[in-house]
ZAVOTOR-989897 format. One record per residue: residue number from 1; z, y, x of N, C-alpha, C in turn. Coordinates in steps of 0.02 Angstrom, whole numbers, plus 50000, padded with zeros to 5 digits. Atoms other than C-alpha are relative to their C-alpha. Example, Ala and Ser with C-alpha at 12.3 -4.5 7.8 and 13.67 -1.06 7.14 Angstrom:
BEGIN
(1 (50000 49941 50045) (50390 49775 50615) (50000 50060 50045))
(2 (49997 49941 49958) (50357 49947 50684) (50037 50055 49961))
REM end
This chain:
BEGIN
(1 (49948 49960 49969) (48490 53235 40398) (50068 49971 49980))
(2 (49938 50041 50017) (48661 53212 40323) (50024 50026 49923))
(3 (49985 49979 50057) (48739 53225 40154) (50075 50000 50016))
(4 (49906 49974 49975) (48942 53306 40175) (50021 49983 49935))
(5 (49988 49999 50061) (49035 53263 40036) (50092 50039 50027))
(6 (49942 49967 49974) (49201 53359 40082) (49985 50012 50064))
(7 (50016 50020 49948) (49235 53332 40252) (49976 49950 50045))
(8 (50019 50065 49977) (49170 53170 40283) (49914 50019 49997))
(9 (50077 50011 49985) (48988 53164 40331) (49970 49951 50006))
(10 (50036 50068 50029) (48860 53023 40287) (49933 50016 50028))
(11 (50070 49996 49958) (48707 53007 40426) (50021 50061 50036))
(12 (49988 49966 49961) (48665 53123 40545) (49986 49973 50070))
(13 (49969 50026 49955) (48741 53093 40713) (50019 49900 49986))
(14 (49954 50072 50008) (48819 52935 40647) (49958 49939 50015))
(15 (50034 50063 49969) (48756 52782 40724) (49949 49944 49956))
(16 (50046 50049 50064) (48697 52678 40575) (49947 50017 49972))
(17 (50068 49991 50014) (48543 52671 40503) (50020 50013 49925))
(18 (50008 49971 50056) (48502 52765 40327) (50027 49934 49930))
(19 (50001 50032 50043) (48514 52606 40235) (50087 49975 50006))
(20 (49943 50015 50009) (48697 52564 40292) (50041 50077 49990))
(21 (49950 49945 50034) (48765 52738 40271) (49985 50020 49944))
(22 (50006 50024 50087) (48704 52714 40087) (50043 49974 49967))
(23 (49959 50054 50027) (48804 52569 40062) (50069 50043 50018))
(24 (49930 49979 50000) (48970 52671 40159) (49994 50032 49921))
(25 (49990 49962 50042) (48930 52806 40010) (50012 49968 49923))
(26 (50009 50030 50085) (48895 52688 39853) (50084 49963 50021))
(27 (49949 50046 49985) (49061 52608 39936) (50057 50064 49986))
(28 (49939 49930 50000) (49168 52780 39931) (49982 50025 49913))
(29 (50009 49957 50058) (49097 52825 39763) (50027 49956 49950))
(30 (49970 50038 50058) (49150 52676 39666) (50064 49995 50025))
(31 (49949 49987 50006) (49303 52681 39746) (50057 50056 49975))
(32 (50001 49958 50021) (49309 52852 39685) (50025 49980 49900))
(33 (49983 49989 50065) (49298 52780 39520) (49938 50020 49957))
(34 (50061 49954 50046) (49132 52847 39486) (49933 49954 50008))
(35 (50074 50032 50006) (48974 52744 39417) (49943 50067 50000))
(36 (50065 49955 50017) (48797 52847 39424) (49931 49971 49993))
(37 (50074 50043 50013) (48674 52710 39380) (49963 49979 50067))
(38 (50012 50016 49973) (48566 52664 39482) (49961 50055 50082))
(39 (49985 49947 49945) (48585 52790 39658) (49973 50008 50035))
(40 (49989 50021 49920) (48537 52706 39819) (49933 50041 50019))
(41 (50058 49973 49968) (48360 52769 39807) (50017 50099 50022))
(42 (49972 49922 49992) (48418 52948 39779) (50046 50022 50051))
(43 (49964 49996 49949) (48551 52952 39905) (49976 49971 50079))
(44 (50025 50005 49962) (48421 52860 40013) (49946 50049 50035))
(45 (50086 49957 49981) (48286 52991 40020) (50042 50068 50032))
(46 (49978 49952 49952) (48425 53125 40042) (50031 50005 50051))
(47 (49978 50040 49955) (48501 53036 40186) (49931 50024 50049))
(48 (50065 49974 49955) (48330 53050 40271) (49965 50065 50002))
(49 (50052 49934 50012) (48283 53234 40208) (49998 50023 50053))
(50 (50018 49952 49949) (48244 53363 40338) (50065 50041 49981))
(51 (49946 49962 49991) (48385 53466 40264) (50073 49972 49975))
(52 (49922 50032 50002) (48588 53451 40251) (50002 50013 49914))
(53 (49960 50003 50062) (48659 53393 40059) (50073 50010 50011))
(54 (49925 50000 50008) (48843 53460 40045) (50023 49991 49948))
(55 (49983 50013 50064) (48930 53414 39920) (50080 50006 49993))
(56 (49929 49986 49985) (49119 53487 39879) (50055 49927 49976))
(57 (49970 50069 49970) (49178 53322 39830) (49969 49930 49958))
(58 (50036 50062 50022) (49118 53139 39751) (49984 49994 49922))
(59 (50012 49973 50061) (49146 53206 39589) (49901 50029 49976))
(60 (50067 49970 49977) (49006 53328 39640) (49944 49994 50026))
(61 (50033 50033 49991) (48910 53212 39711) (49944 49960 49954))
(62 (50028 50044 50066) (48883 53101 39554) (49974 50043 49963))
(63 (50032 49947 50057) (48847 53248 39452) (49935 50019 50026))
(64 (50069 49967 49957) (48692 53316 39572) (49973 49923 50011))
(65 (50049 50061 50024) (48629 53124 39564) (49968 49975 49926))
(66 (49996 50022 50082) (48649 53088 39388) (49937 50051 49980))
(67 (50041 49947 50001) (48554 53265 39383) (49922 49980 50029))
(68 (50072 50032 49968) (48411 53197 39508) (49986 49949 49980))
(69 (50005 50053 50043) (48406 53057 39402) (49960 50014 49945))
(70 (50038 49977 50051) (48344 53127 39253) (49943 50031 50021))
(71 (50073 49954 49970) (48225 53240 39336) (49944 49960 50019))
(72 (50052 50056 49995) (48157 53081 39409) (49945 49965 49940))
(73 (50009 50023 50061) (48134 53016 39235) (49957 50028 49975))
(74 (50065 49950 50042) (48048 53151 39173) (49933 49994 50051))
(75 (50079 50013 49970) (47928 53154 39312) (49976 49944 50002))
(76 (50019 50073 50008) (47909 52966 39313) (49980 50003 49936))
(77 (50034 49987 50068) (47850 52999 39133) (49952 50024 49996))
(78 (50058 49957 49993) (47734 53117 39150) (49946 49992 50047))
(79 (50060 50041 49955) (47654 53008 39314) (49964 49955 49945))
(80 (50013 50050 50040) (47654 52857 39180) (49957 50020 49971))
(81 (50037 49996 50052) (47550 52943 39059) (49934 50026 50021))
(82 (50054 49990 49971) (47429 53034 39171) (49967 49946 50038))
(83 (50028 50058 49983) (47385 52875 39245) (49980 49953 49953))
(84 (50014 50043 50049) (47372 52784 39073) (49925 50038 49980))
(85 (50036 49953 50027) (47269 52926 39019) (49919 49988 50045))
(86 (50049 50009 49953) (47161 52898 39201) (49968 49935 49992))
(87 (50015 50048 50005) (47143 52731 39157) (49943 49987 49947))
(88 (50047 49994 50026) (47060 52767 39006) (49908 50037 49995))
(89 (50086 49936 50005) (46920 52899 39058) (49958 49940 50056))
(90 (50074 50046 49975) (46857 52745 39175) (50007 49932 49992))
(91 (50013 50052 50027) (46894 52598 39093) (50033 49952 50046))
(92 (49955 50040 49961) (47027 52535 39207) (50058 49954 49978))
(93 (49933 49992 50017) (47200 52474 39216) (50025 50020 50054))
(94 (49939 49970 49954) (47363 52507 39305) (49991 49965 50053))
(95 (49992 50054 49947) (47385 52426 39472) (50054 49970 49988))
(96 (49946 50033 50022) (47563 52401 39425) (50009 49946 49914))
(97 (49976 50057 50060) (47602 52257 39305) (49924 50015 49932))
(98 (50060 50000 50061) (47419 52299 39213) (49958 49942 50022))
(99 (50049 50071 50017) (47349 52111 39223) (49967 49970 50059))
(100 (50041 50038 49931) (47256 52005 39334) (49954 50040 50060))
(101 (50015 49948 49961) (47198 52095 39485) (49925 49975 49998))
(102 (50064 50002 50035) (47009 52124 39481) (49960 49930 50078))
(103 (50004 50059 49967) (46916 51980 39562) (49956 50013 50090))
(104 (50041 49988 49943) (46831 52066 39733) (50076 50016 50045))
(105 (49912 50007 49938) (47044 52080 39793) (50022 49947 49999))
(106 (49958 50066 49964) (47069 51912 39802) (50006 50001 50071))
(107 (50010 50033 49936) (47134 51876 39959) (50020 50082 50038))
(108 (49989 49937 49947) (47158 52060 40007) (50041 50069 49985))
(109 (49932 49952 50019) (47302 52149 39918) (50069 49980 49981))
(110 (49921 50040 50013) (47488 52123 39908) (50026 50046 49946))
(111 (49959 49958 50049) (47602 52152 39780) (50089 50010 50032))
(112 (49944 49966 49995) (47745 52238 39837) (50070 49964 49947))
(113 (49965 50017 50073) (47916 52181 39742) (50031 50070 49971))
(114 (49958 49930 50054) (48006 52288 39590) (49942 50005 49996))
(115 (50032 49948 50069) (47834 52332 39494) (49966 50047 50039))
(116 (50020 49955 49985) (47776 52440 39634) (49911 50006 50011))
(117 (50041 50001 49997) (47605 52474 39653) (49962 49973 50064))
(118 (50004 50031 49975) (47474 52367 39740) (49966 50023 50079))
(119 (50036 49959 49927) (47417 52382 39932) (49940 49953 50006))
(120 (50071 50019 49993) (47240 52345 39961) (49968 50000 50082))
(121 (50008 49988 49937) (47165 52313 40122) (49916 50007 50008))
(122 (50087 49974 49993) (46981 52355 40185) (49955 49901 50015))
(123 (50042 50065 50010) (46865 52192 40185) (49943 49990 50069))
(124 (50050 50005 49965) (46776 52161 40365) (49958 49955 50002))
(125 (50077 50039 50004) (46589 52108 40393) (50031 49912 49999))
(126 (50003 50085 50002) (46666 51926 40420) (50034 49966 49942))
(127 (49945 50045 50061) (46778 51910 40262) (50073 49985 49981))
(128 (49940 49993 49974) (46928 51946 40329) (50042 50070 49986))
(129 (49993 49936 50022) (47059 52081 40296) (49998 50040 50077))
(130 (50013 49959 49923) (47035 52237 40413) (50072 50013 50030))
(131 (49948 49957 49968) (47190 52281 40496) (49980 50047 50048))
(132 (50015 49934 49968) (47121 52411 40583) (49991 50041 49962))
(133 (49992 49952 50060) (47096 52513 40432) (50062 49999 49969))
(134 (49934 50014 50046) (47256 52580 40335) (49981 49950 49908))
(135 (50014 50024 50070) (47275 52494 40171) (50010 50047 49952))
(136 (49985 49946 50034) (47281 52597 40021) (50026 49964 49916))
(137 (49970 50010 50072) (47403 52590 39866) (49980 50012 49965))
(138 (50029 50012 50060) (47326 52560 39707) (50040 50035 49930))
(139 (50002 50006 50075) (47348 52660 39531) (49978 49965 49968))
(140 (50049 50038 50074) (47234 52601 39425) (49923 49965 50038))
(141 (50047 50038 49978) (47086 52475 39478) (49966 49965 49956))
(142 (50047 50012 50024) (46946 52393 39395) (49952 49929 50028))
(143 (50034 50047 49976) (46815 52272 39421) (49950 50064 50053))
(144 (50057 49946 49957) (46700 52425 39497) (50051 50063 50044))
(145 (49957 49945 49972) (46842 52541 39579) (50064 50002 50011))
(146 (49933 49989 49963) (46995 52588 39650) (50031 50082 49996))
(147 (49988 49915 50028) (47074 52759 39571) (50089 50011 50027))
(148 (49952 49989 49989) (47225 52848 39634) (50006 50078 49964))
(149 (49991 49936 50040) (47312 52989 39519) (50049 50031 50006))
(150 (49972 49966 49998) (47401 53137 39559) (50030 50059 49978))
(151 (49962 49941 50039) (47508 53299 39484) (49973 50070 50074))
(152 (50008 49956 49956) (47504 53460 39555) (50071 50020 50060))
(153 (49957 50010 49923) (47654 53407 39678) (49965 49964 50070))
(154 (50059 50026 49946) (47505 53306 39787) (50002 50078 50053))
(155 (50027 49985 49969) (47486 53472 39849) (50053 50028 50049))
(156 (49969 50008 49968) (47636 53488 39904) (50003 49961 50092))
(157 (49995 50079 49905) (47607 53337 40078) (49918 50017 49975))
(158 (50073 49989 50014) (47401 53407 40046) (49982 49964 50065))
(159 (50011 50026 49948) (47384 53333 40223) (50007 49917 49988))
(160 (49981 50075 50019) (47470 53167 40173) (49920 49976 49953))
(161 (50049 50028 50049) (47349 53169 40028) (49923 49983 50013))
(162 (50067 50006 49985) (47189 53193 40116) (49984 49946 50048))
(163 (49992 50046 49935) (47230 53071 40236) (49980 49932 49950))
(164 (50017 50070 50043) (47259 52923 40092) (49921 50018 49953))
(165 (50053 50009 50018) (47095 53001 39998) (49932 49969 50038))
(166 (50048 50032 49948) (46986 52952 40167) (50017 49939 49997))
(167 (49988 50073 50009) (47076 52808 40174) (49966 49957 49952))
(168 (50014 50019 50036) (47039 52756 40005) (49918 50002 49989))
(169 (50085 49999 50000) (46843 52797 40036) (49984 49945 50036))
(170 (49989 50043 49916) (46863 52694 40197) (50002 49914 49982))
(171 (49981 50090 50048) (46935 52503 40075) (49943 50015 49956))
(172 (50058 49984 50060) (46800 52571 39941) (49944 49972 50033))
(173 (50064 50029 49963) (46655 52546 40046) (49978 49930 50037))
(174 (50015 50090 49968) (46700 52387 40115) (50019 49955 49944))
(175 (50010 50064 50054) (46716 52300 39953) (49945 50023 49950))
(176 (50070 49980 50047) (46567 52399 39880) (50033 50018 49929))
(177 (49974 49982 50049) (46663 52472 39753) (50009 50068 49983))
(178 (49980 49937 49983) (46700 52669 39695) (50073 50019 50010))
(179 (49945 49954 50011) (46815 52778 39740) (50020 50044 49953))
(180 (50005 49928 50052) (46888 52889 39610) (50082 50021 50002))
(181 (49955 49983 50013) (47030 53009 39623) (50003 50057 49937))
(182 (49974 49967 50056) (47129 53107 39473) (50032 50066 50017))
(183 (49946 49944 49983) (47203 53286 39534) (50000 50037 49933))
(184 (49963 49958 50065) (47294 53335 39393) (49990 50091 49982))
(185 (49986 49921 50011) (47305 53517 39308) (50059 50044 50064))
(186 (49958 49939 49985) (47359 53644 39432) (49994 49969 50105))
(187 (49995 50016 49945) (47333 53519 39585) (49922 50017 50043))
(188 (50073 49988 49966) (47190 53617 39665) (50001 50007 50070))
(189 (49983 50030 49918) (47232 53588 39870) (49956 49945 49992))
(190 (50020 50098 50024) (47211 53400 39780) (49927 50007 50008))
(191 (50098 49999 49998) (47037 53430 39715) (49978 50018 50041))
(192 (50042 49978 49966) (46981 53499 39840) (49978 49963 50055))
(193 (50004 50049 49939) (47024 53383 39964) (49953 49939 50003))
(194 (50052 50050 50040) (46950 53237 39850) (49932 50016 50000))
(195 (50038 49987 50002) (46808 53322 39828) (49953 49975 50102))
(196 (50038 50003 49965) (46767 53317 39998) (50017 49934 50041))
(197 (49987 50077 49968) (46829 53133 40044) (49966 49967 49961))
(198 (50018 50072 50019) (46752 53043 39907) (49945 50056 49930))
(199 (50055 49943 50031) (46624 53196 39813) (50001 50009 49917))
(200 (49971 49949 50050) (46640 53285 39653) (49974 49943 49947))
(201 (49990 50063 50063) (46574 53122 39569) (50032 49955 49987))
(202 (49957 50061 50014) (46715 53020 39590) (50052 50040 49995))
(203 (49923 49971 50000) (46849 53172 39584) (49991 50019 49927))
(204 (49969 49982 50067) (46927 53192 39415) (50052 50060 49988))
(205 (49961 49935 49966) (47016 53369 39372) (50013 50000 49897))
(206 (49971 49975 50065) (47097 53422 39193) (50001 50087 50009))
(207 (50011 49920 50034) (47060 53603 39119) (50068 50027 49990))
(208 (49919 49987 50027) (47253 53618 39049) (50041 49950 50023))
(209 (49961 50042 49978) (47391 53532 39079) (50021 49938 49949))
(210 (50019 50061 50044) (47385 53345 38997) (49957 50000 49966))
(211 (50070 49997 50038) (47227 53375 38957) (49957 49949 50021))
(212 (50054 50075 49969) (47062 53257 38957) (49970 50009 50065))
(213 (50038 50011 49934) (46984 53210 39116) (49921 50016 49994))
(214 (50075 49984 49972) (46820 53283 39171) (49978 49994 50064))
(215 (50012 50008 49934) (46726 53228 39322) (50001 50059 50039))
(216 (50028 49936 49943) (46690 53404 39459) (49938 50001 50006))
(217 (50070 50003 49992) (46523 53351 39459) (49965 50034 49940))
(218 (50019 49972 50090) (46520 53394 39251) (49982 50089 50007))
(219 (49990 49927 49998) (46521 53585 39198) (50055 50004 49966))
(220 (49941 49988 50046) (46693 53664 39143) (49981 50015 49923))
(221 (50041 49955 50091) (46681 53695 38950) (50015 50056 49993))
(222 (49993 49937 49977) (46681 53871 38919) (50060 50015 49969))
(223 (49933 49985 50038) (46837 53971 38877) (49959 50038 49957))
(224 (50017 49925 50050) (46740 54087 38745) (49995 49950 49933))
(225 (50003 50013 50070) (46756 54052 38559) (49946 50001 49948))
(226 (50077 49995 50046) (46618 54030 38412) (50043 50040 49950))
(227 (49988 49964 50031) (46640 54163 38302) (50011 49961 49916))
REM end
C-alpha cells in the first residue's frame, strides 16, 4: 500500500515500483539526517503491505524501524535456535551456510545470495530438474532428508504453509529421500497440516515452548508427577 510520512506519500498510486520508492525514502531519510541501519528490507515489506504505514514525520519513521528491527532480531533468534535444535533431533544441518550440500542435490539446488536458504528442485524420471514441480526452500537437510522448521506464526499464512509442506513431499519423493517438518510449540494449524502432507512420522511438535522435539507418531509424556 503506501507508507505517509507527513504529507508526502511513498507507493500507492505512485508509478514506481516498490523497490524504487525505497530508494526515494532511504534518499529523504538520510537527507533528514537520520541513519537506521540497515532498512530497505523493512521499508520494503511495508511498501507492499495490504495496509497504509503513516508516519507523523522521518523522525518517526526511523524510530518505528529501528523498533521493527529489533523485533526482527529477536525473532531471527529464536528461528536460529529452533532450527539448530531441529537439526539435532535428526542429525542434520542448516541449509544456510551449514557445509557441503548433501550429495543426491547435486545438480538440483541453488543457492540464493546473502546466506539465504537453499531452493531445491524435484528430480525427474530422466535426471533432470522438474520444472513443473515448485521447488522447495531448504532448513536443514541431510544425506536422508529435507526438513523445514516453523514457530507458531506458520499459522498465521496456514494455507501458504500447507501448500510448501505438499510441495516438500512432492522434491522428497523424487530424490527418495524423507520429508520432515518441525511445527514449533503453539503452532498447531502447522501440525496439523504436516501431519497430513507428509504423516505424523515425519512431523515434529514440542510439548513447551523451546522444548525437545518429539515425533506425532511418539506418545506425549504425561503431565502427572511421581510422588
Amino acid at each position: 500500500m503506501t507508507i505517509t510520512v507527513g504529507t508526502t506519500v511513498f507507493g500507492g498510486p505512485n508509478p514506481t515500483t516498490p523497490g524504487q520508492q525505497v530508494k526515494l525514502l532511504v534518499d529523504a531519510l538520510t537527507a533528514a539526517g537520520i541513519a537506521v541501519g540497515s532498512y530497505g528490507n523493512i521499508l520494503a515489506r511495508w511498501i507492499k503491505d495490504v495496509v497504509d504505514h503513516p508516519f507523523a514525520d522521518y523522525a518517526d519513521l526511523a524510530a518505528n524501524v529501528s523498533k521493527a528491527e529489533a523485533v526482527g532480531a529477536q525473532r531471527n533468534a529464536v528461528g536460529d535456535r529452533r532450527e539448530a535444535d531441529a537439526c539435532k533431533a535428526v542429525n542434520a544441518r542448516l541449509g544456510r551456510g551449514g557445509g557441503p550440500a548433501p550429495a543426491w542435490a547435486a545438480g538440483f539446488y541453488d543457492l540464493p545470495p546473502g546466506g539465504q536458504d537453499p531452493t531445491v528442485w524435484a528430480r525427474q524420471a530422466d535426471g533432470s530438474r522438474d520444472r513443473r514441480a515448485a521447488p522447495v526452500k531448504v532448513d536443514i537437510w541431510s544425506e536422508d532428508l529435507i526438513g523445514i522448521v516453523g514457530g507458531g506464526a506458520k499459522d498465521g499464512r496456514i494455507n501458504d504453509f500447507a501448500r510448501v509442506c505438499e510441495e516438500l513431499r512432492i522434491v522428497c519423493a523424487s530424490h527418495g529421500i524423507r520429508p520432515v517438518v518441525f511445527a514449533g510449540f503453539g503452532a498447531n494449524d502447522s501440525r496439523d497440516r504436516a501431519v497430513a502432507a507428509v504423516g505424523p512420522q515425519n512431523t515434529y511438535v514440542q510439548d513447551a515452548d523451546g522444548g525437545p522435539w518429539r515425533l506425532m507418531s511418539d506418545p506425549a509424556p504425561s503431565s502427572s508427577t511421581q510422588p
